[in-house]
Biopython code that builds the backbone (N, CA, C, O; Angstrom):
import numpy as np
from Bio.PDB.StructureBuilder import StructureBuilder

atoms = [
    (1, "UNK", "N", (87.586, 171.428, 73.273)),
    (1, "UNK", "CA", (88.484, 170.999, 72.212)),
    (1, "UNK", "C", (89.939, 171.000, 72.687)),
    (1, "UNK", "O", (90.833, 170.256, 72.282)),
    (2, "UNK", "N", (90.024, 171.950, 73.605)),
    (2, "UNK", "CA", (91.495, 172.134, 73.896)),
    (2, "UNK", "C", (91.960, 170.585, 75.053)),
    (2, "UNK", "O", (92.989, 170.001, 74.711)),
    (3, "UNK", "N", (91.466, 170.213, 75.882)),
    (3, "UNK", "CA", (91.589, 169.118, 76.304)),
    (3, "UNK", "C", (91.194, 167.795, 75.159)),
    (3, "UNK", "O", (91.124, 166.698, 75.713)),
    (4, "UNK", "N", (90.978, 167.795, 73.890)),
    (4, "UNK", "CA", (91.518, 166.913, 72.977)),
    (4, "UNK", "C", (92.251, 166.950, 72.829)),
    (4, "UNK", "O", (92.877, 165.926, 73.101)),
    (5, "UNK", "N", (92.862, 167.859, 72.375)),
    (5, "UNK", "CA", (93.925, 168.618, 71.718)),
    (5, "UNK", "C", (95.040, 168.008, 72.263)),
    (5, "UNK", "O", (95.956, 167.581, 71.562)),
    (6, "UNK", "N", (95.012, 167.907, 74.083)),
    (6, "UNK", "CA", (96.207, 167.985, 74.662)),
    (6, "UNK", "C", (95.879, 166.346, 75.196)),
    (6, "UNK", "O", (96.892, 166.080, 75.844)),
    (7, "UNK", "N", (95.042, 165.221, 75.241)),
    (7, "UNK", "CA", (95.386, 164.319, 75.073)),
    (7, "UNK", "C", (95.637, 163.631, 73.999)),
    (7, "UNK", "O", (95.692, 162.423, 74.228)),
    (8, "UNK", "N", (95.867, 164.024, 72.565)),
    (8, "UNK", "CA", (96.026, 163.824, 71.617)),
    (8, "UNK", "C", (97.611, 163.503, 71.406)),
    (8, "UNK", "O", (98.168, 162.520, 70.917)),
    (9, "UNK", "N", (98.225, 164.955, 72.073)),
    (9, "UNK", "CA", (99.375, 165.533, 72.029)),
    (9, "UNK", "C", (100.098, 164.257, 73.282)),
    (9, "UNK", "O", (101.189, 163.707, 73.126)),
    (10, "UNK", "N", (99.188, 164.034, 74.425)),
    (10, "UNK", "CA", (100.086, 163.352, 75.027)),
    (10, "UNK", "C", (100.279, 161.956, 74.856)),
    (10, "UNK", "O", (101.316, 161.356, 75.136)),
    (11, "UNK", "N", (99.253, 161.464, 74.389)),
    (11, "UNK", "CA", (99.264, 160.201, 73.592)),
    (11, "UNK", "C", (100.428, 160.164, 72.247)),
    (11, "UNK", "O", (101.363, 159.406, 72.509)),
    (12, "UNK", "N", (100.487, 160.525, 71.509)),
    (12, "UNK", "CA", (101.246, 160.970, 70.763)),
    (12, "UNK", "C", (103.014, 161.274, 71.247)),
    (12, "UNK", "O", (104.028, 160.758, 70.778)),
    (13, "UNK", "N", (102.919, 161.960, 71.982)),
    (13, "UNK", "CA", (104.183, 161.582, 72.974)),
    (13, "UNK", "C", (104.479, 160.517, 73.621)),
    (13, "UNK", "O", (105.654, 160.152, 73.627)),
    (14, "UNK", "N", (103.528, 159.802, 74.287)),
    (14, "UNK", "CA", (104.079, 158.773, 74.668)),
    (14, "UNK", "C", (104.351, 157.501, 73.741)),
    (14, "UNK", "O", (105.004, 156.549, 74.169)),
    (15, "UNK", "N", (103.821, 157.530, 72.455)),
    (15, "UNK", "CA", (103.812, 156.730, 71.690)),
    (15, "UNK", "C", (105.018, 156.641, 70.986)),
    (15, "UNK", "O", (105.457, 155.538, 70.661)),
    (16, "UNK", "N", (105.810, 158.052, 70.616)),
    (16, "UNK", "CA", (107.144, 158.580, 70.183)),
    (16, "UNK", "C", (107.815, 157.605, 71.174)),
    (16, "UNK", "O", (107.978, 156.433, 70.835)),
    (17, "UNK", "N", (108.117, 157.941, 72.101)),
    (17, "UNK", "CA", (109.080, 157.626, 73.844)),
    (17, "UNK", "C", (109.113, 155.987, 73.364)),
    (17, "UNK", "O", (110.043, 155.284, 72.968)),
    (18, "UNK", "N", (107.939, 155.763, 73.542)),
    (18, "UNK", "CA", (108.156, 154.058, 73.526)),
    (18, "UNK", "C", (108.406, 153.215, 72.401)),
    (18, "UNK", "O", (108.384, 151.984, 72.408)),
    (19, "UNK", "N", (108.680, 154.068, 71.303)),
    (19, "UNK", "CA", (109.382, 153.451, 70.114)),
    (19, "UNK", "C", (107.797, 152.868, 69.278)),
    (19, "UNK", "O", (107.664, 151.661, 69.073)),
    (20, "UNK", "N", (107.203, 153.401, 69.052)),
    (20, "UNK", "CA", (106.063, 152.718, 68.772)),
    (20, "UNK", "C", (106.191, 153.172, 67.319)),
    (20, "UNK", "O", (106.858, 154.161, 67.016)),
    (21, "UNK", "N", (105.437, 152.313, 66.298)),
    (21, "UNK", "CA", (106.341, 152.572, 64.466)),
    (21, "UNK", "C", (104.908, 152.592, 63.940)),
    (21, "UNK", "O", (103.901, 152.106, 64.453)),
    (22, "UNK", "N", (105.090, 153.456, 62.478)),
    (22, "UNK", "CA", (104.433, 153.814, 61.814)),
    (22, "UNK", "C", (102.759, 154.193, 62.860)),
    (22, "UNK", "O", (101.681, 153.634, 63.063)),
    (23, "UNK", "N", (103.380, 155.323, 63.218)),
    (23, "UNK", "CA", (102.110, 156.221, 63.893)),
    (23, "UNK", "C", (101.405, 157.002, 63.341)),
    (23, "UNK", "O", (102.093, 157.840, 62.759)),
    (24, "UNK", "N", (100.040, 157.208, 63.187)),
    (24, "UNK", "CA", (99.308, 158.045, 62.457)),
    (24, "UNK", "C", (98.418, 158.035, 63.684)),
    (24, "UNK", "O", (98.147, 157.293, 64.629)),
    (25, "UNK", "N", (97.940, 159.815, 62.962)),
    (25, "UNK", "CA", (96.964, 159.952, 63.619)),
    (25, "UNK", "C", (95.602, 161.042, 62.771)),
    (25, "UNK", "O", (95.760, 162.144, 62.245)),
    (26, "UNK", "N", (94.188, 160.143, 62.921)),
    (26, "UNK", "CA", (93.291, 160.240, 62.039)),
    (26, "UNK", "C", (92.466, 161.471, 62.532)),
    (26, "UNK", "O", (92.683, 161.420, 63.743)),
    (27, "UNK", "N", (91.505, 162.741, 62.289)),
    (27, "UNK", "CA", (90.682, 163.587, 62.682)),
    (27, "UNK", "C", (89.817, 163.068, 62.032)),
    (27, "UNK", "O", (89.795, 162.869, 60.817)),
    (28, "UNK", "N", (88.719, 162.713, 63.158)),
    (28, "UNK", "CA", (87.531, 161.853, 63.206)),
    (28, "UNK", "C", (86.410, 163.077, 63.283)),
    (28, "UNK", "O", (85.280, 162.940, 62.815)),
    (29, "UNK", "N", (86.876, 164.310, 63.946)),
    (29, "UNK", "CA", (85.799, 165.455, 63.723)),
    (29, "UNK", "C", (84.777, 165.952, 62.573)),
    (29, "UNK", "O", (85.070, 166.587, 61.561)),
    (30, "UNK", "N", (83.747, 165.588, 62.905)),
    (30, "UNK", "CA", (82.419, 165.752, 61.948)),
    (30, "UNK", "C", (82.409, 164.565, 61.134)),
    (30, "UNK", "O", (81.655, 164.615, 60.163)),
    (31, "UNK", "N", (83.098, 163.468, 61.310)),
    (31, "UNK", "CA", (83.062, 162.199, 60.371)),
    (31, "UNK", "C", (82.025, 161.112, 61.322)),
    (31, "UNK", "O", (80.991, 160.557, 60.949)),
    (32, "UNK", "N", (82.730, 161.038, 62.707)),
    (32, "UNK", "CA", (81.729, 160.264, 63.520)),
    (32, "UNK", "C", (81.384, 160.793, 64.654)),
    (32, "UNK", "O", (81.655, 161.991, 64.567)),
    (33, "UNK", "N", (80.719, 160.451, 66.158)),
    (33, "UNK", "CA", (80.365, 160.994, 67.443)),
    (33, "UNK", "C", (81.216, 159.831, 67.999)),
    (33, "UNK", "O", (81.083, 159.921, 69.219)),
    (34, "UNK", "N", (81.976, 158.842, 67.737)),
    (34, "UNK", "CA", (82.845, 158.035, 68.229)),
    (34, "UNK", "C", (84.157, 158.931, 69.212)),
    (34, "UNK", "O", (84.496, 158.761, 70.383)),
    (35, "UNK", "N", (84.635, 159.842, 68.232)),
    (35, "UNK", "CA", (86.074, 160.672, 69.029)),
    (35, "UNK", "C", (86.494, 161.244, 68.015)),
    (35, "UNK", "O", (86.353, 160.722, 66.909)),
    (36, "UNK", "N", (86.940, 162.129, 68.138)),
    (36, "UNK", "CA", (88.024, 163.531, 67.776)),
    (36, "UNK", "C", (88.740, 163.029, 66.989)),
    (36, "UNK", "O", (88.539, 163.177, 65.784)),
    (37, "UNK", "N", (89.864, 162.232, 67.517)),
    (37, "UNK", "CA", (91.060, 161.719, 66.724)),
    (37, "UNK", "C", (91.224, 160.220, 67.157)),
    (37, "UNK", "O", (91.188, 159.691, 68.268)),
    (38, "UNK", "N", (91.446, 159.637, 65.693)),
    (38, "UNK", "CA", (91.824, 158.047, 66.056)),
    (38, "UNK", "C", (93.533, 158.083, 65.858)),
    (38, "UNK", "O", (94.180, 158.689, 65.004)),
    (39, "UNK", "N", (93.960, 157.296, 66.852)),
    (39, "UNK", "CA", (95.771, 157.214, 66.394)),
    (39, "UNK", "C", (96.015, 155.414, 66.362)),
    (39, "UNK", "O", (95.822, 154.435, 67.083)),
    (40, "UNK", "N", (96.484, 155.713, 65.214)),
    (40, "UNK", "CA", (96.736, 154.261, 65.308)),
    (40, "UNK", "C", (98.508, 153.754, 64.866)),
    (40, "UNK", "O", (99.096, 153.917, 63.797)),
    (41, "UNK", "N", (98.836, 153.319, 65.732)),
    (41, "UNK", "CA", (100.086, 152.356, 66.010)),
    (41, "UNK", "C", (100.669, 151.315, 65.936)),
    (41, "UNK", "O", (99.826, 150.482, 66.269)),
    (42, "UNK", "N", (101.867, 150.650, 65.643)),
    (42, "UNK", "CA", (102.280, 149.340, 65.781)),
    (42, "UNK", "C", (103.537, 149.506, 66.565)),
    (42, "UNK", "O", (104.384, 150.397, 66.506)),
    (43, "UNK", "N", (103.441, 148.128, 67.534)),
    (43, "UNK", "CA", (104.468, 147.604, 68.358)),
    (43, "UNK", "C", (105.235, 146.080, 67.584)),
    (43, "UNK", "O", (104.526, 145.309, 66.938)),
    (44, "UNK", "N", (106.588, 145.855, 67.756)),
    (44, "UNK", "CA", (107.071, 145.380, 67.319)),
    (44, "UNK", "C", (106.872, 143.468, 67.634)),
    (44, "UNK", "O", (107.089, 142.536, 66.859)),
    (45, "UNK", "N", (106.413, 143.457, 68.992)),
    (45, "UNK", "CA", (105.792, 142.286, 69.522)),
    (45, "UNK", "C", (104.719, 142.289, 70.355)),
    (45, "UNK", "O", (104.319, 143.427, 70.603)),
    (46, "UNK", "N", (104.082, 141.360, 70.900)),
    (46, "UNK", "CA", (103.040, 141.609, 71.907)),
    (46, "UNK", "C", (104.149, 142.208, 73.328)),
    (46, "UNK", "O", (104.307, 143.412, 73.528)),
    (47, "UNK", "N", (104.404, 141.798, 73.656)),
    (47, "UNK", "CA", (105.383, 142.849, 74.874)),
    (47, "UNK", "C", (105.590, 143.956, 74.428)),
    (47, "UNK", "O", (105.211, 144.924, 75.087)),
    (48, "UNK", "N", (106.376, 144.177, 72.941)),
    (48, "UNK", "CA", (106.359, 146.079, 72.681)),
    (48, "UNK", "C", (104.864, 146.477, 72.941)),
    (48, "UNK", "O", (104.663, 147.138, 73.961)),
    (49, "UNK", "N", (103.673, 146.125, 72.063)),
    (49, "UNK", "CA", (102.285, 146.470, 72.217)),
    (49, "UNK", "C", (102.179, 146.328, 73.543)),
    (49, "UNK", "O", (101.643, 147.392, 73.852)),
    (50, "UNK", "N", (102.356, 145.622, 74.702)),
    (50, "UNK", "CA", (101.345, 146.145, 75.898)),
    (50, "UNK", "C", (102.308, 146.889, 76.701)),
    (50, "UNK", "O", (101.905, 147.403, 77.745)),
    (51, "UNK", "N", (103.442, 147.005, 76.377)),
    (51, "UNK", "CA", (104.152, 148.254, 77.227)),
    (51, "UNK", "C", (103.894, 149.556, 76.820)),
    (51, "UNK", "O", (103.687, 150.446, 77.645)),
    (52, "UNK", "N", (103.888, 149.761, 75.533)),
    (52, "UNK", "CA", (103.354, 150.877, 74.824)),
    (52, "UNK", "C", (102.108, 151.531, 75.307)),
    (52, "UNK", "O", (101.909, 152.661, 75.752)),
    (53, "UNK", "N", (101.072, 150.188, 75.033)),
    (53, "UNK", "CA", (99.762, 150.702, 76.179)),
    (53, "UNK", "C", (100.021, 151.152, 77.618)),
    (53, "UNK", "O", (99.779, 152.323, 77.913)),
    (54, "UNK", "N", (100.546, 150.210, 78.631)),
    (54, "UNK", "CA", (100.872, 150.317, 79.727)),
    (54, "UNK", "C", (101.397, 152.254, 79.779)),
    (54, "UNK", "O", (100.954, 153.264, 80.326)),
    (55, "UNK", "N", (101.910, 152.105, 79.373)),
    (55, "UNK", "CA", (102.347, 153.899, 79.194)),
    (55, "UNK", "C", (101.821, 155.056, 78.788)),
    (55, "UNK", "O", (102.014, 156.205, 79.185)),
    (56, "UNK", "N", (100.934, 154.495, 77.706)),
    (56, "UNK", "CA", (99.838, 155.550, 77.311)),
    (56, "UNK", "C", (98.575, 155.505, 78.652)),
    (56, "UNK", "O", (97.738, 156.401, 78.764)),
    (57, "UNK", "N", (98.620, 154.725, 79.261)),
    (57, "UNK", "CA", (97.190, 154.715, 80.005)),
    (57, "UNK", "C", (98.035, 155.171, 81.730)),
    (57, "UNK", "O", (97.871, 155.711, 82.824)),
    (58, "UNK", "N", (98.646, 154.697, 81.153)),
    (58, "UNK", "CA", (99.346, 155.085, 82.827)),
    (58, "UNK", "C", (99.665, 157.153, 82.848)),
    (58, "UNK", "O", (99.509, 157.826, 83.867)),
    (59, "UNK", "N", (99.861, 157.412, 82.241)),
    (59, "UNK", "CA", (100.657, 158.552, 81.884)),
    (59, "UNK", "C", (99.104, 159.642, 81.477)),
    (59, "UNK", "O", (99.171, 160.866, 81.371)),
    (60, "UNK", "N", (98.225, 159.085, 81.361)),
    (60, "UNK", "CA", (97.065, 159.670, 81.044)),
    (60, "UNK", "C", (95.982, 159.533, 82.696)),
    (60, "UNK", "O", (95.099, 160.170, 83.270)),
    (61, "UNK", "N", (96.601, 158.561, 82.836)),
    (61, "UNK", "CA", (96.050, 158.718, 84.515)),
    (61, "UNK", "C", (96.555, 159.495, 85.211)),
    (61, "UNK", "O", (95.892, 160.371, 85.767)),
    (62, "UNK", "N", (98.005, 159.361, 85.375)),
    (62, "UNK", "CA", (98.694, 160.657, 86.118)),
    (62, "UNK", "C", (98.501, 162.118, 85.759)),
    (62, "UNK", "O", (98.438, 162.955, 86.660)),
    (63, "UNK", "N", (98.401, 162.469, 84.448)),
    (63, "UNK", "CA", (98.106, 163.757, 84.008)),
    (63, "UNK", "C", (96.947, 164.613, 84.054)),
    (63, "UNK", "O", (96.811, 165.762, 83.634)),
    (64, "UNK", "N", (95.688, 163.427, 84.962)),
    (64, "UNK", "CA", (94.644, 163.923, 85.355)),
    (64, "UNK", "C", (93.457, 163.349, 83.935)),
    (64, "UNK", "O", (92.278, 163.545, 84.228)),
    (65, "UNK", "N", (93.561, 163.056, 83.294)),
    (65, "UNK", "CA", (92.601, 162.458, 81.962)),
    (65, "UNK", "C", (91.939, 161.309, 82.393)),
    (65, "UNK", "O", (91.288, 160.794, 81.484)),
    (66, "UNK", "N", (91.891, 160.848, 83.239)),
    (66, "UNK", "CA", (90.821, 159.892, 83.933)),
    (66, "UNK", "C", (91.521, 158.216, 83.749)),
    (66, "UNK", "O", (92.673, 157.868, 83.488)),
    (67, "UNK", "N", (90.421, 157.512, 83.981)),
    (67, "UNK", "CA", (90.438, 156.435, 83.476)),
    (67, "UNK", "C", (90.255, 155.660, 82.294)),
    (67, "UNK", "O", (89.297, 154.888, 82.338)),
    (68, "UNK", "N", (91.002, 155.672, 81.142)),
    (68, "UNK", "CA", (90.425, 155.083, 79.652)),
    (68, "UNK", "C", (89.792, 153.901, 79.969)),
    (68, "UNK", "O", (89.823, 153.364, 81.076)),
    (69, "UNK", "N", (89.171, 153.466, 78.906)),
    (69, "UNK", "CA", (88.294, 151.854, 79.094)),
    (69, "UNK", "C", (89.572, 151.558, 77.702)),
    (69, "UNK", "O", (89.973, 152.089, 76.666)),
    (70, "UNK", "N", (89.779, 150.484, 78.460)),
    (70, "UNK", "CA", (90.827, 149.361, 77.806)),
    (70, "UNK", "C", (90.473, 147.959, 76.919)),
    (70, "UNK", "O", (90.093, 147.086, 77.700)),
    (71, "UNK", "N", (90.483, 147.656, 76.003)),
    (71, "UNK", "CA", (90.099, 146.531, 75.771)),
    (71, "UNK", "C", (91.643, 145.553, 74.633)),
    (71, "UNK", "O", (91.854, 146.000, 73.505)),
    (72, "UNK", "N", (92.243, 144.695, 74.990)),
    (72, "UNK", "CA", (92.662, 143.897, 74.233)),
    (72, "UNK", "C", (94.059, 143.308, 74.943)),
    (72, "UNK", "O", (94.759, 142.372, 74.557)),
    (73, "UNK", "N", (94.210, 144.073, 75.979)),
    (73, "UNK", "CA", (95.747, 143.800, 77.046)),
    (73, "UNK", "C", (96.510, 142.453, 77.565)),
    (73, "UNK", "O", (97.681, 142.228, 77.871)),
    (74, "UNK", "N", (95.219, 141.588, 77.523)),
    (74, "UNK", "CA", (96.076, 140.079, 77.927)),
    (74, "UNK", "C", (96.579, 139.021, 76.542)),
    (74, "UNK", "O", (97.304, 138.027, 76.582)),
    (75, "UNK", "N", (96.057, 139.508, 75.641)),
    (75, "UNK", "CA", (97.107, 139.045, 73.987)),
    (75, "UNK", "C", (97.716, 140.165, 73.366)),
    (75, "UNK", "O", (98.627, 139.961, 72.563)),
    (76, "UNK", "N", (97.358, 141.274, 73.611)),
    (76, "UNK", "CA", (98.429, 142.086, 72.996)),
    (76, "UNK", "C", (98.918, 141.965, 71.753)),
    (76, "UNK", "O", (100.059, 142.228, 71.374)),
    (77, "UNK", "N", (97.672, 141.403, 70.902)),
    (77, "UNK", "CA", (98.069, 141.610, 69.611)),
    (77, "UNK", "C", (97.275, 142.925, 68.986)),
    (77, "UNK", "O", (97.597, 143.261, 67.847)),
    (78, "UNK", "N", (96.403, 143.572, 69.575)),
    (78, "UNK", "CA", (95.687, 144.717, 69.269)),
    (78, "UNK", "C", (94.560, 145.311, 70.193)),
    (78, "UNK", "O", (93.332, 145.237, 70.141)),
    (79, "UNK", "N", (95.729, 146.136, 71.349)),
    (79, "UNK", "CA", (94.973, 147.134, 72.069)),
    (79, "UNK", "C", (94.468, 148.424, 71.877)),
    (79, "UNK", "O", (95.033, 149.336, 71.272)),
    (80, "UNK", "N", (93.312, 148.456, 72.456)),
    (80, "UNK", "CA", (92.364, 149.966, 72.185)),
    (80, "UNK", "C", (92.391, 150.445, 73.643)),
    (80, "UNK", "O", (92.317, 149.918, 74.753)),
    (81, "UNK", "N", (92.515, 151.538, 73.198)),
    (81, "UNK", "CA", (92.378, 152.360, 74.149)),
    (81, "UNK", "C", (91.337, 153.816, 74.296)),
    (81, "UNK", "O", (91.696, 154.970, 74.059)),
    (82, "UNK", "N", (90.430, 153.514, 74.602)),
    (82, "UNK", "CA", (89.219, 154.619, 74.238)),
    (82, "UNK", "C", (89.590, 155.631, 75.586)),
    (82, "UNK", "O", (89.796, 155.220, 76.727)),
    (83, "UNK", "N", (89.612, 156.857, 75.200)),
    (83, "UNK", "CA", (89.940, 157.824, 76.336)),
    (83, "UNK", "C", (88.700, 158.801, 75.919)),
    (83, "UNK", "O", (88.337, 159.591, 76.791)),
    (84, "UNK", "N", (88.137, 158.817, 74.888)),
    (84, "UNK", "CA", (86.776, 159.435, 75.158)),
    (84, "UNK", "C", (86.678, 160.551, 74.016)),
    (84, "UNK", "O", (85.558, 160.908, 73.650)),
    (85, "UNK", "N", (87.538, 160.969, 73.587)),
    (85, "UNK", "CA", (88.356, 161.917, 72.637)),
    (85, "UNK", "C", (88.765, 161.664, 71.443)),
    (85, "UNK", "O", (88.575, 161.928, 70.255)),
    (86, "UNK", "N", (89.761, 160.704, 72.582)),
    (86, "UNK", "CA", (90.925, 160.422, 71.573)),
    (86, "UNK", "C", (91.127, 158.783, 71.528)),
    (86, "UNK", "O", (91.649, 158.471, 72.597)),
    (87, "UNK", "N", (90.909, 157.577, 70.678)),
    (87, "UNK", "CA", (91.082, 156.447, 70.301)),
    (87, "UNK", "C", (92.222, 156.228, 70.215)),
    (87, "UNK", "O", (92.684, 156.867, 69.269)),
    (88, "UNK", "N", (93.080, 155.543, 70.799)),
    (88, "UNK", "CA", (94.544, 154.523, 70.499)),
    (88, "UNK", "C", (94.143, 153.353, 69.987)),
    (88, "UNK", "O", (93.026, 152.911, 70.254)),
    (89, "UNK", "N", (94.828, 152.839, 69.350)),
    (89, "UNK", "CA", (95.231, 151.324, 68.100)),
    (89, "UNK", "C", (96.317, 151.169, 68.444)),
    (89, "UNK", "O", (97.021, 152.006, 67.880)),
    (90, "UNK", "N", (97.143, 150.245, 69.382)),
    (90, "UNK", "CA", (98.590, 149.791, 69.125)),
    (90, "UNK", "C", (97.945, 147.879, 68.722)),
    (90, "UNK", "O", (97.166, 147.017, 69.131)),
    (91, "UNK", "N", (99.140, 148.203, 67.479)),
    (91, "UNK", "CA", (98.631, 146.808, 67.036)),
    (91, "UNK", "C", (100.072, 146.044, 66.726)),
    (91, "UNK", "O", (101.100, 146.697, 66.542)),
    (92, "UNK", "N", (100.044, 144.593, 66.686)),
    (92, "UNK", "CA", (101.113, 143.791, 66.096)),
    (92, "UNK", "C", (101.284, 144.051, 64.791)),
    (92, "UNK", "O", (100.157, 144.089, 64.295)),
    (93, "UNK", "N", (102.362, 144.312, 63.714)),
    (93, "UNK", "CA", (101.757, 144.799, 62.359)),
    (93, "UNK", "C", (101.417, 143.818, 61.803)),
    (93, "UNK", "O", (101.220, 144.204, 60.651)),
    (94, "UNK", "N", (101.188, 142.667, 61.850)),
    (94, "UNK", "CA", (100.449, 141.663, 60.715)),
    (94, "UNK", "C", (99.108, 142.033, 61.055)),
    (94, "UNK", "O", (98.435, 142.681, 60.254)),
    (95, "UNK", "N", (98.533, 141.588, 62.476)),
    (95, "UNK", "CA", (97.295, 142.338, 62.775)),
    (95, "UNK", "C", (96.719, 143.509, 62.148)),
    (95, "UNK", "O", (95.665, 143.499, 61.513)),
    (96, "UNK", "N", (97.617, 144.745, 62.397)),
    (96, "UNK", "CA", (97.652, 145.843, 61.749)),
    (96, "UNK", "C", (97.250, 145.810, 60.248)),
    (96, "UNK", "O", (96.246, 146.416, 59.873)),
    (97, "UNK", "N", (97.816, 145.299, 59.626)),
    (97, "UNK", "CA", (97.458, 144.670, 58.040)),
    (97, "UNK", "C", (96.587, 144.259, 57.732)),
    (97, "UNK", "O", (95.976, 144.672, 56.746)),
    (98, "UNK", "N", (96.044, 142.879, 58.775)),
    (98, "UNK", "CA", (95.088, 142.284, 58.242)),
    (98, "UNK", "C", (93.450, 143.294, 58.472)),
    (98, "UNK", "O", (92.497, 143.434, 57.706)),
    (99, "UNK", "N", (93.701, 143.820, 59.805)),
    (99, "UNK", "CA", (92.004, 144.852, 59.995)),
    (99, "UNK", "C", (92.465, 146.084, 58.871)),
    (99, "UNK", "O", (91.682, 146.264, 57.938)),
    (100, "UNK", "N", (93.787, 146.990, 58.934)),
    (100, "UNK", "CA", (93.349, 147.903, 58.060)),
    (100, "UNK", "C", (92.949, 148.825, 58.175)),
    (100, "UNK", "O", (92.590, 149.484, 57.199)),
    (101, "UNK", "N", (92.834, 149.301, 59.544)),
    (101, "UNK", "CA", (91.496, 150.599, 60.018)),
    (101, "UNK", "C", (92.102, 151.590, 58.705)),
    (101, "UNK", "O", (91.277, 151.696, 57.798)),
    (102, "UNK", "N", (93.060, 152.129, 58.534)),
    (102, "UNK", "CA", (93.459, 153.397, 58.004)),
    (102, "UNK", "C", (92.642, 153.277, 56.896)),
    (102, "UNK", "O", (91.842, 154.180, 56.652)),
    (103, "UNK", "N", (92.716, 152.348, 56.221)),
    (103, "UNK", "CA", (91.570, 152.471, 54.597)),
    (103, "UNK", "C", (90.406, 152.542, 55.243)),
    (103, "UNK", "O", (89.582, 153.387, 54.892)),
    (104, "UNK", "N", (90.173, 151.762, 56.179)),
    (104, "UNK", "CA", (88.768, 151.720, 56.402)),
    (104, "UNK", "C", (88.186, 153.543, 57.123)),
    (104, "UNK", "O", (87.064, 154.011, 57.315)),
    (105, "UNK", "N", (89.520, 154.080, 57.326)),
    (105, "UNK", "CA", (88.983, 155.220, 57.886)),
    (105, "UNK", "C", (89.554, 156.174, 57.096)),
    (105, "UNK", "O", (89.902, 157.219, 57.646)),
    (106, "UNK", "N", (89.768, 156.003, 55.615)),
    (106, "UNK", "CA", (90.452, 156.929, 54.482)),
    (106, "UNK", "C", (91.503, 157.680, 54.817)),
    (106, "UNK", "O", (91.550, 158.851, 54.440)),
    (107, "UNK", "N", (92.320, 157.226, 55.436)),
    (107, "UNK", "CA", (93.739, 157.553, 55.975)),
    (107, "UNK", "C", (94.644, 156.963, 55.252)),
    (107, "UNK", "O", (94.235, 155.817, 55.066)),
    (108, "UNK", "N", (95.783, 157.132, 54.674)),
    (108, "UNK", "CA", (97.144, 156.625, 54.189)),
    (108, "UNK", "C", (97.970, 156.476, 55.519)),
    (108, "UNK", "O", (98.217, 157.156, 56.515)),
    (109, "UNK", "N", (98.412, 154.635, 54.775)),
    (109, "UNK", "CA", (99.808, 154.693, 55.924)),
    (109, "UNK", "C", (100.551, 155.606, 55.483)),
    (109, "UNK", "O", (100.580, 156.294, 54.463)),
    (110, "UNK", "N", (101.289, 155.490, 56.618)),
    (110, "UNK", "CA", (102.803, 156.177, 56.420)),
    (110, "UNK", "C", (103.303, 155.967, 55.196)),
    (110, "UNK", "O", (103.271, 154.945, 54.510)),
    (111, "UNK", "N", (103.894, 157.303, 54.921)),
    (111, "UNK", "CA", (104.490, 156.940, 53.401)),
    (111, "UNK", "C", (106.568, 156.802, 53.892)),
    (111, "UNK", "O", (107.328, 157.317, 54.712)),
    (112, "UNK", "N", (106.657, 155.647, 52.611)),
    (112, "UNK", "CA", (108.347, 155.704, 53.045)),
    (112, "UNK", "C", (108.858, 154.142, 54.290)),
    (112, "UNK", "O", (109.953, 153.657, 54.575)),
    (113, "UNK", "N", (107.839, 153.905, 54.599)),
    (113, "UNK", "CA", (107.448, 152.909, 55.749)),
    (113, "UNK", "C", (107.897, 151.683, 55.494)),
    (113, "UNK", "O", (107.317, 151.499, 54.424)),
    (114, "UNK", "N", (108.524, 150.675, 55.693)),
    (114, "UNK", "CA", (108.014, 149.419, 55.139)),
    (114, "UNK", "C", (107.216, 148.422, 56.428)),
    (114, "UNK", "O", (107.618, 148.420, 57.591)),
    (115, "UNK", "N", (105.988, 147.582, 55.915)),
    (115, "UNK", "CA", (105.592, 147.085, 56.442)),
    (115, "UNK", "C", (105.745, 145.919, 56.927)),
    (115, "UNK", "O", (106.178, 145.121, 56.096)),
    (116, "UNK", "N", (105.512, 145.383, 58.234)),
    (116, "UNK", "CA", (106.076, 143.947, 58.483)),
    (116, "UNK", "C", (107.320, 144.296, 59.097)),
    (116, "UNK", "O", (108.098, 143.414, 59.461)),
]
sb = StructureBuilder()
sb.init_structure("model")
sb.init_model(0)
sb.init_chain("A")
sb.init_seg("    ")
for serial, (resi, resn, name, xyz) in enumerate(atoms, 1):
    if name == "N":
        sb.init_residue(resn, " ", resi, " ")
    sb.init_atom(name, np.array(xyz, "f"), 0.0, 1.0, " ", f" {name:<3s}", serial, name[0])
structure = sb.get_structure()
């Protein structure tokens, strides 16, 4: 648990650093066998979204957390990042809007937020 814990924490940091907006992050424990914690994010364009990634995966390689499996990086309107644990969502926010994970995973956005 404690190595969730602490890629949770570093994901989460790097997501702060790179300006990444309305961040949440979901505890998936005893809900699914998918991962621990889902975090889900928005970048302000497809370039904010894949630099954002670029940093979370890079920074999780260096810190010894392996290799994540990546899926969504050459449109960059909504990358995942499965690290095994811990799930990343950086999304474009219309994207973001239109899938929704947070209802779909009984999470509230951010409160205070505006969207778009």
């Amino acid at each position: 648990m404690a190595r969730s814990e602490d890629l949770k924490a570093l994901a989460l940091e790097c997501l702060d650093e790179m300006k990444a907006e309305e961040t949440i992050a979901i505890d998936l424990a005893g809900k699914t066998s998918l991962a621990d914690t889902m975090i889900i994010a928005s970048g302000r364009s497809q370039r904010h979204v894949g630099s954002i990634a670029d940093k979370v995966i890079q920074e999780m390689k260096s810190r010894g957390f392996g290799n994540a499996r990546v899926e969504g990086m050459p449109a960059c309107d909504w990358v995942l990042i499965d690290a095994g644990d811990v799930l990343v969502h950086i999304f474009r926010p219309e994207v973001r809007g239109f899938y929704n994970l947070e209802k779909m995973w009984g999470a509230d956005r951010p409160v205070g937020l505006a969207v778009g």
